[in-house]
N, C-alpha and C positions, 0 to 999 in steps of 0.2 A: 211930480213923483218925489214923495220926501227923501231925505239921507237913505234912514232904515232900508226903505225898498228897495232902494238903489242898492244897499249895498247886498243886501238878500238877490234880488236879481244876477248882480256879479258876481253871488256864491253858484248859482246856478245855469250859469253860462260856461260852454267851453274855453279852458285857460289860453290865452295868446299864447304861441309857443317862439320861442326862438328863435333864431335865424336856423336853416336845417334839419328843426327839431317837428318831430309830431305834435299836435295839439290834443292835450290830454283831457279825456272827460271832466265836466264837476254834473256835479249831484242837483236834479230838478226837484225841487221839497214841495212842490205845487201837489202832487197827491196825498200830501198831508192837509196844508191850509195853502192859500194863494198868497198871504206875506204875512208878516208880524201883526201889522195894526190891522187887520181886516175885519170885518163883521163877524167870518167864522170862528174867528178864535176866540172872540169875544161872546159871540153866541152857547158855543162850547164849555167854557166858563160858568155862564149862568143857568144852562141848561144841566151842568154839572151840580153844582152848586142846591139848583133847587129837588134834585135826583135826590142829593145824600140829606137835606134836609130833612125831606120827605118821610124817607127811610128812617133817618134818626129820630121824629119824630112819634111813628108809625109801630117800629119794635124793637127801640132800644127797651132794654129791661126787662122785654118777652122773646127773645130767641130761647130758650130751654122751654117754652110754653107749648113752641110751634110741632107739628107734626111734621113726618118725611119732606110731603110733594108742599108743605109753606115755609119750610126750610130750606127746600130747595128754589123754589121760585127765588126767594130771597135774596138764597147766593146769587143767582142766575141778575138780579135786577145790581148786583152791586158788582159783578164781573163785567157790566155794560159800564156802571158807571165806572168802575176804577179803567178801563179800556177809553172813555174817553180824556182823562185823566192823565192817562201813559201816552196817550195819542199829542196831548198839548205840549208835556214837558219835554217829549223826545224830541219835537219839534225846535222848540225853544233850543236844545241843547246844539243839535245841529245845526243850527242857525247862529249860535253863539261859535260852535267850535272853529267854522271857519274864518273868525273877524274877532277874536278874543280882546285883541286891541282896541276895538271902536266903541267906547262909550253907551252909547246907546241901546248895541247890539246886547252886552252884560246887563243891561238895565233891565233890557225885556226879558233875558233869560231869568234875572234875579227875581221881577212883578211876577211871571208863571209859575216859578218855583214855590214863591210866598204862596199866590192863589190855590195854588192845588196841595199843598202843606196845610190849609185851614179848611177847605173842602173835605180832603182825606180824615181830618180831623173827628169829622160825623162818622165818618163809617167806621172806623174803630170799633164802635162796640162789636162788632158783630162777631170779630174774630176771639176779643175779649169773650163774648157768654160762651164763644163756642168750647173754648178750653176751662168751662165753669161746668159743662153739660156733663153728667155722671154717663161710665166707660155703657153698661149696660142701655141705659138711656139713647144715648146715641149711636148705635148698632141697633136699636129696633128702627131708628127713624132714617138709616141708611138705608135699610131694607126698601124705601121709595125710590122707582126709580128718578125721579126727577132730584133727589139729594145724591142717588147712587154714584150718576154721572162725576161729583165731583169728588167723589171719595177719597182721589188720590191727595187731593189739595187740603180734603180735611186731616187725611193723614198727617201733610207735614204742619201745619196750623199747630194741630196739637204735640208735635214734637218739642215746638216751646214749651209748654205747660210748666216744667218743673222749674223754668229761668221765668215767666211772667210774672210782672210786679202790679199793685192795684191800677185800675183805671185810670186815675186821677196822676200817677206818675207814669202811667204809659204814655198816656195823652199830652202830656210836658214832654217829654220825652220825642214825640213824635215833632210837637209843634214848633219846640227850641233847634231842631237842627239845620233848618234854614240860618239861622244866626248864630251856630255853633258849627255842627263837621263841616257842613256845605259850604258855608262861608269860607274855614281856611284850606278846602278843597279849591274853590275859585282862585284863591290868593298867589294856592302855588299855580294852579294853570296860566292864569295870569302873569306870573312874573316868569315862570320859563318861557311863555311866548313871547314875552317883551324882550327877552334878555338877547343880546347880538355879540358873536365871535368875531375879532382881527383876523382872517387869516387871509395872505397872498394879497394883499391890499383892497379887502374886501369886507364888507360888514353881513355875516352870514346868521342864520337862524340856526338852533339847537338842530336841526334835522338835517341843514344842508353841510352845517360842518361835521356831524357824528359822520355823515356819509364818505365823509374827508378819510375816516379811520380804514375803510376799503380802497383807498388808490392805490395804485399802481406805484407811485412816487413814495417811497422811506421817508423824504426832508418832507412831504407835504401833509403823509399820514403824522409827523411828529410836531410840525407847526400845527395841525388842526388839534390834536390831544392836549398840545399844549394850552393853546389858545383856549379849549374848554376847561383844563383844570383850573386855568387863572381866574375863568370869569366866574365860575362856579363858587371860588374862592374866598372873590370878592362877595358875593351873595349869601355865603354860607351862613349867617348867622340869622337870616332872616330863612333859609331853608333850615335851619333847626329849630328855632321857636316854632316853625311850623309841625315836625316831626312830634317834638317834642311834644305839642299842646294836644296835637292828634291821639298818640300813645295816651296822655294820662286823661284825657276822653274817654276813649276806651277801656283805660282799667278802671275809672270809676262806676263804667256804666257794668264790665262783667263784675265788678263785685256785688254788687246792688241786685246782679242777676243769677250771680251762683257761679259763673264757671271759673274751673278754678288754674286755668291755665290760658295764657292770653289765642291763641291756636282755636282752642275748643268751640268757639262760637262762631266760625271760617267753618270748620268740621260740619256743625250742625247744619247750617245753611248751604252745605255741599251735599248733604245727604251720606256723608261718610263717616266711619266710623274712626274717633281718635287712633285707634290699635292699628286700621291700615292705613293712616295717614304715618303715623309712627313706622310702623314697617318701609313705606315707600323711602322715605327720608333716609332712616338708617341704613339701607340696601345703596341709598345712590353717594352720602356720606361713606361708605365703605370700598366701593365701586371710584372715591377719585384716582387712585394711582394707577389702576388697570385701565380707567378712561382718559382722562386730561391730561396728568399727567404723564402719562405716556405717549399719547398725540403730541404733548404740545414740545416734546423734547424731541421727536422726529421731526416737525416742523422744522426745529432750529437748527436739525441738520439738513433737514432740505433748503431752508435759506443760506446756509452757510455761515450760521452764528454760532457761537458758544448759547446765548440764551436769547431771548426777545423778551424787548420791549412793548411796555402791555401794546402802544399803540400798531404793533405787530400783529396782536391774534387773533386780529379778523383781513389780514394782509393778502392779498392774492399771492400764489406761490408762485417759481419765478419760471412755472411754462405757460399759468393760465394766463389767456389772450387779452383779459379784462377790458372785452369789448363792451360797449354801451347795446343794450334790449333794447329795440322800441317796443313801443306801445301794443303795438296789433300785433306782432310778431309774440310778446307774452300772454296777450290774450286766446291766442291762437294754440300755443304752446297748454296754456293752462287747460282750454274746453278738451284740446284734444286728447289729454290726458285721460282727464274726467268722463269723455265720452267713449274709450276703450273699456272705460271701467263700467261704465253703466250711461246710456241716453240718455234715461229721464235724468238722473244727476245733471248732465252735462246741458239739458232742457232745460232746465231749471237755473242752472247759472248763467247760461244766454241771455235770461232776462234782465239780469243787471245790466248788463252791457247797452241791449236793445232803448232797455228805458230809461237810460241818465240815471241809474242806484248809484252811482259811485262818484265820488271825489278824488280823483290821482296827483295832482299836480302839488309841487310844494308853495304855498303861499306864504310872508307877510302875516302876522298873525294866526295863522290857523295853528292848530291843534297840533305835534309833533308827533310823528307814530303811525298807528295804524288802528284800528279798530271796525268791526260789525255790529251795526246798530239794530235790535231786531224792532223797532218802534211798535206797533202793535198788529195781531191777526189781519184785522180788516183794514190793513194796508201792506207795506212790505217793508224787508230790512233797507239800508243803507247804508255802503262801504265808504270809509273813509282809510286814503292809502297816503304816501308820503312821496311818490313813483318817481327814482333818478333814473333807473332802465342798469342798476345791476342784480347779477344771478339772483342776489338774497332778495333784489326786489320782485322779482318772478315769482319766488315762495311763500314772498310775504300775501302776494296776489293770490295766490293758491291756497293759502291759510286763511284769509278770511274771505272770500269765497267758498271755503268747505264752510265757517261758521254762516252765511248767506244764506246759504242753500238748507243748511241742517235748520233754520229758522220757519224760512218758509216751509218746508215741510212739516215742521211742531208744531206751524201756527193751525192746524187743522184740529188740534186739541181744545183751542180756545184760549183766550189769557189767561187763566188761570192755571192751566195746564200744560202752558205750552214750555213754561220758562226751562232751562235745563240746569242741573249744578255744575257748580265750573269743572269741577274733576270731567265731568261727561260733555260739556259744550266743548271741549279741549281736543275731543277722540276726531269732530269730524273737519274738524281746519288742519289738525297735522293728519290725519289721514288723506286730506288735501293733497300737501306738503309729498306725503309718500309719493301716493298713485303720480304727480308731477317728475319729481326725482327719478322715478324707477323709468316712466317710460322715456327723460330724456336719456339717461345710463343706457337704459335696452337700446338707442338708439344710436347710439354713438360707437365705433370702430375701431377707432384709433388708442393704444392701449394706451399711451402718454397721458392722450384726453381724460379715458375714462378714470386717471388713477386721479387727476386732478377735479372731476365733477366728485367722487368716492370721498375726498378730501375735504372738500366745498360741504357736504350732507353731513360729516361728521361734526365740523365745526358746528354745523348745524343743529345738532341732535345733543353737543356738548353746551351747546348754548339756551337749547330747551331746558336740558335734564340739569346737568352740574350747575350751570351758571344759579339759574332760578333755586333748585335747593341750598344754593350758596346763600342767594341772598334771601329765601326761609330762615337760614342761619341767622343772617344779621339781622332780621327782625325781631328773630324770639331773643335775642340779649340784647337789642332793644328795650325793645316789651318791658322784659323779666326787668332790667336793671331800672327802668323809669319807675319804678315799684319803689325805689329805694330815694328818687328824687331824678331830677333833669340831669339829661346828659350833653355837655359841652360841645360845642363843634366841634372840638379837638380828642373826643373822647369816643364822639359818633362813627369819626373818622379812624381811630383806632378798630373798631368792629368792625368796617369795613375791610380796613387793608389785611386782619388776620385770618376773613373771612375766604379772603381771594388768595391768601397766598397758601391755605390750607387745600382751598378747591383747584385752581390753578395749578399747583406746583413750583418747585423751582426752578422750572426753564423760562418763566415769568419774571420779569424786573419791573419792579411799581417803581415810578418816581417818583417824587415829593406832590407834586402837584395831582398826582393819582388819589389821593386820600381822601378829596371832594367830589368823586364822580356818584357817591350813593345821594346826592343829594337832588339830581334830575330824574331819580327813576319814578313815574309816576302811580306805578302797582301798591306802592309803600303809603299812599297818600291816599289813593282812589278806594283801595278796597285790602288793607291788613290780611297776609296769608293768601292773597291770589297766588300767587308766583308758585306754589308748587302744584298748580294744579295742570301746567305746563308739563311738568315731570311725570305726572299721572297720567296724561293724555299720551304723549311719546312711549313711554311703556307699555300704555294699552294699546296703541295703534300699530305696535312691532306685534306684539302678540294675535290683534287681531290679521296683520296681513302675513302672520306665517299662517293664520288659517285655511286664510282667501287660497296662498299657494299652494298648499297641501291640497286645498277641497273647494275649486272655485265653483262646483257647480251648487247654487239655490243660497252662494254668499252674499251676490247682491240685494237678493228680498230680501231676506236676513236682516242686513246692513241698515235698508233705506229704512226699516219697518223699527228699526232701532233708533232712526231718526224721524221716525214720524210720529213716538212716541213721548217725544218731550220731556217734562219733568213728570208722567204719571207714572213709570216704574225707576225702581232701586237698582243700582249698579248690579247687585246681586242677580235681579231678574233680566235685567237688558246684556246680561252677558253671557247666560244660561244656555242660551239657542246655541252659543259656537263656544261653548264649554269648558266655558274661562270662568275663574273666582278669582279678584280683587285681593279679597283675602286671608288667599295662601300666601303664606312668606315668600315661598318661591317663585309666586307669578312677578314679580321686580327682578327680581335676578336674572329670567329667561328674559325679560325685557331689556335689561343693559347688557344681557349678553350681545346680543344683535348689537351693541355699537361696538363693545369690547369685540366681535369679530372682524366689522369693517376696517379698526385699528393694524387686526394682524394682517391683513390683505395688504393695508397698507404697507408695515413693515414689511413683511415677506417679499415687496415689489421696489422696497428703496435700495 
């Protein structure tokens, strides 16, 4: 058995647990391919490879020639091909994420990236004629059903049209970003996995000392804060050239492409419109002193301080029991949840569990965080968790578990159809999140308890909504200022701390060493303007579940059918059924109201 397999294998094996401790799932990647080097993937490759040649071949330069039902066929043979395509690299990724350290492992992930980046290459044109195909023209050839099917897809295809540039710099474009974004994407994943914390005489990982920030212990929560602002510190100049080279990427490629605000091209590929992106932002930018800070100045009198210390506000307060979850005891907690709310839901998330989807455990290399991989239809998602067994890890379990389940259900669209924009992939992980919260709260008696789980959801929902349009904030001056030339470590770090002392409040004390924590967050790196779409989810998913409670009868079909819909309709249409608009001004406002209430509950009870 070589290295690679071996170490793929011990990606796929239940984690040794520790003395006392549960042994935590990992993830079987065998219903993708059987390991790296094998025949499959290699077979997959070539059989890819000779697909898109074919095709490029075949009707590069004639898609405007073709009629409905061979325009559709078309799609239909390049939807196969780009699926086994997503099938290799999702593979590679998860295989990478959890061993980012071992050599070998980045190697294969970097060979499948190149390969299916030259592959991918061929099939370009197709999406190129389709946005060359005159408005009239193509509406008589939609009229087939076999084009009809993908209508939704050609929809957004052509939503680039007024930003696509000729062939020949699409195609550069496409082929240079394995040695451009991707590359100083790896760099950073790379060096925050590598990167190890001092704290309590122990060399810990970015996951296991951020976790430090939730003890119970004041001296251990501020050795752990500490310990990361220093290492962070030390690193920081190699986390801004990264930032840096990232941003002015990206502004060279949206001016080339037309848009004229760094946001806009996040918007587009969210299917959302700049005006209720602008809305949501400004409603939760108006919304900080009625939310944060005013929690967070209650906090500091339920601690008994004058103000807290950031490494404070995510602190248990000083009734909660800050017991350690196991494993089955969250998992149990979380189906049951889901399964009050609706079966099939809770059917459907069963299965992760049943078939080794998930990775829990914190390893040595792997990935920090959390995330839901939807790899493709004709196979299934896979969770990847960070799991120490506190409350927020129960939610985080519950958050991507709603994105699992919301997957597999889209995937009945097809890949082409199934993908969702993040503003809407967002609605079914923190609706997750809710349905968990509400029914441990319904559950619990004790009014002490319930003020401190009421407490626990709000940090919660301030860390969705505020924190994330915080750091929207410090992206777009970012952005906006790399326009003008690179920005200094020391400059980077000013946008940060004015960004948190504005969202935060002044019951917040930054300290020195605080001014380097923008430089591990990895939304910044992975995907520019993610982070509000966190904020968009939480306000939709307060508004959708004062529907559920006013009118639960025919909300679950509803619901599911809203996720079984994937990326084929518009916010505007997937909201329609429970008679919500996006974009009314007011629909963000009713959304923070529901947090701005849990605050007064609180207050009213200290």
């Amino acid at each position: 058995m070589s290295e690679r397999r071996s170490r793929a294998a011990e990606a796929g094996a239940r984690a040794a647990p520790r003395a006392g401790e549960e042994a935590l799932p990992g993830w079987d990647l065998s219903d993708l391919y059987p390991a790296p080097e094998s025949d499959e993937v290699r077979g997959d490759l070539e059989r890819a490879k000779a697909e898109a040649e074919a095709l490029q071949d075949e009707f590069a330069g004639r898609v405007a020639d073709l009629d409905g039902d061979a325009l559709g066929a078309l799609v239909a043979r390049y939807e196969a091909t780009t699926e086994t395509l997503e099938r290799l690299t999702g593979y590679a990724y998860l295989v990478y994420c959890t061993a980012m350290e071992d050599a070998e492992t980045a190697r294969f992930f970097q060979t499948i990236q190149e390969e299916a980046t030259a592959v991918g290459s061929r099939l370009l044109f197709l999406t190129l004629e389709l946005n060359r195909i005159d408005d009239a023209a193509l509406a008589a050839k939609l009229a087939a059903p076999a084009l009809a099917r993908y209508a939704p897809w050609v929809r957004d295809v052509r939503s680039l049209r007024p930003f696509q540039l000729s062939d020949e710099v699409e195609r550069l474009l496409h082929e240079k970003q394995v040695a451009g974004r991707a590359a100083w994407v790896r760099l950073f994943d790379e060096t925050v996995a590598a990167l190890r914390f001092p704290v309590g005489g122990e060399s810990l990982t970015s996951a296991e000392a951020l976790d430090l920030l939730s003890d119970k212990d004041g001296g251990v929560r501020r050795e752990a804060a500490q310990a990361v602002g220093s290492v962070l510190g030390e690193n920081v100049r190699t986390f801004a050239l990264i930032t840096n080279t990232l941003a002015k990427d990206k502004e060279i490629e949206d001016e080339w492409r037309g848009f004229e605000r760094p946001i806009s091209s996040r918007n587009l590929g969210n299917r959302v419109e700049d005006e209720v992106v602008d809305a949501l932002i400004a409603a939760v930018e108006a919304a900080y002193p009625r939310l944060a800070h005013r929690y967070y100045a209650l906090k500091a009198r339920w601690m008994g301080m004058d103000a807290l210390d950031y490494w404070d506000r995510n602190a248990p307060l000083p009734e909660d029991d800050d017991r350690t979850i196991g494993w089955d005891e969250a998992v149990s907690t979380v189906l049951a949840a889901y399964g009050a709310f609706s079966p099939e839901l809770a059917g459907i998330g069963r299965r992760f569990f049943d078939n080794d989807w998930i990775d829990a455990p914190v390893r040595r290399g792997k990935s920090p965080g959390a995330f839901a991989h939807p790899t493709v239809p004709g196979a299934h998602p896979y969770l990847l968790l960070n799991y120490q067994g506190r409350t927020r890890d129960v939610m985080v379990l519950a958050h991507e578990l709603g994105h699992g389940v919301h997957q597999v259900l889209a995937g009945g669209q097809g890949l082409l159809l199934a993908e969702t924009p993040l503003t809407l992939a967002e609605t079914a992980s923190v609706f997750g999140e809710q349905l968990t919260f509400r029914a441990l709260l319904d559950g619990e008696r004790d009014p002490l308890r319930r003020r401190v789980m009421l407490a626990g959801k709000v940090e919660d929902m301030l860390n969705t909504v505020v924190r994330q349009v915080a750091f929207c904030a410090f992206e777009r001056r970012v952005h906006e200022e790399r326009r003008s030339g690179e920005l200094t470590p020391e400059r980077l770090s000013e946008h940060w701390l004015a960004v948190q002392r504005e969202s935060l409040g002044p019951a917040l004390r930054f300290h020195d060493e605080y001014r380097f924590y923008w430089s591990y967050i990895p939304h910044f790196i992975h995907a520019p303007f993610y982070v509000y779409a966190y904020a968009f989810g939480e306000c939709l998913v307060n508004a959708l579940y004062a529907v559920y409670r006013e009118e639960p009868a025919g909300f679950e079909r509803k619901y599911l059918d809203m996720l079984r819909a994937g990326g084929s309709l518009r916010h505007r249409e997937l909201l329609a059924p429970f008679g919500l608009d996006a974009s009314d001004p007011d629909f963000w406002t009713r959304g923070l109201d529901v947090v701005a209430g849990f605050v007064d509950e609180l207050e009213a009870a200290f």
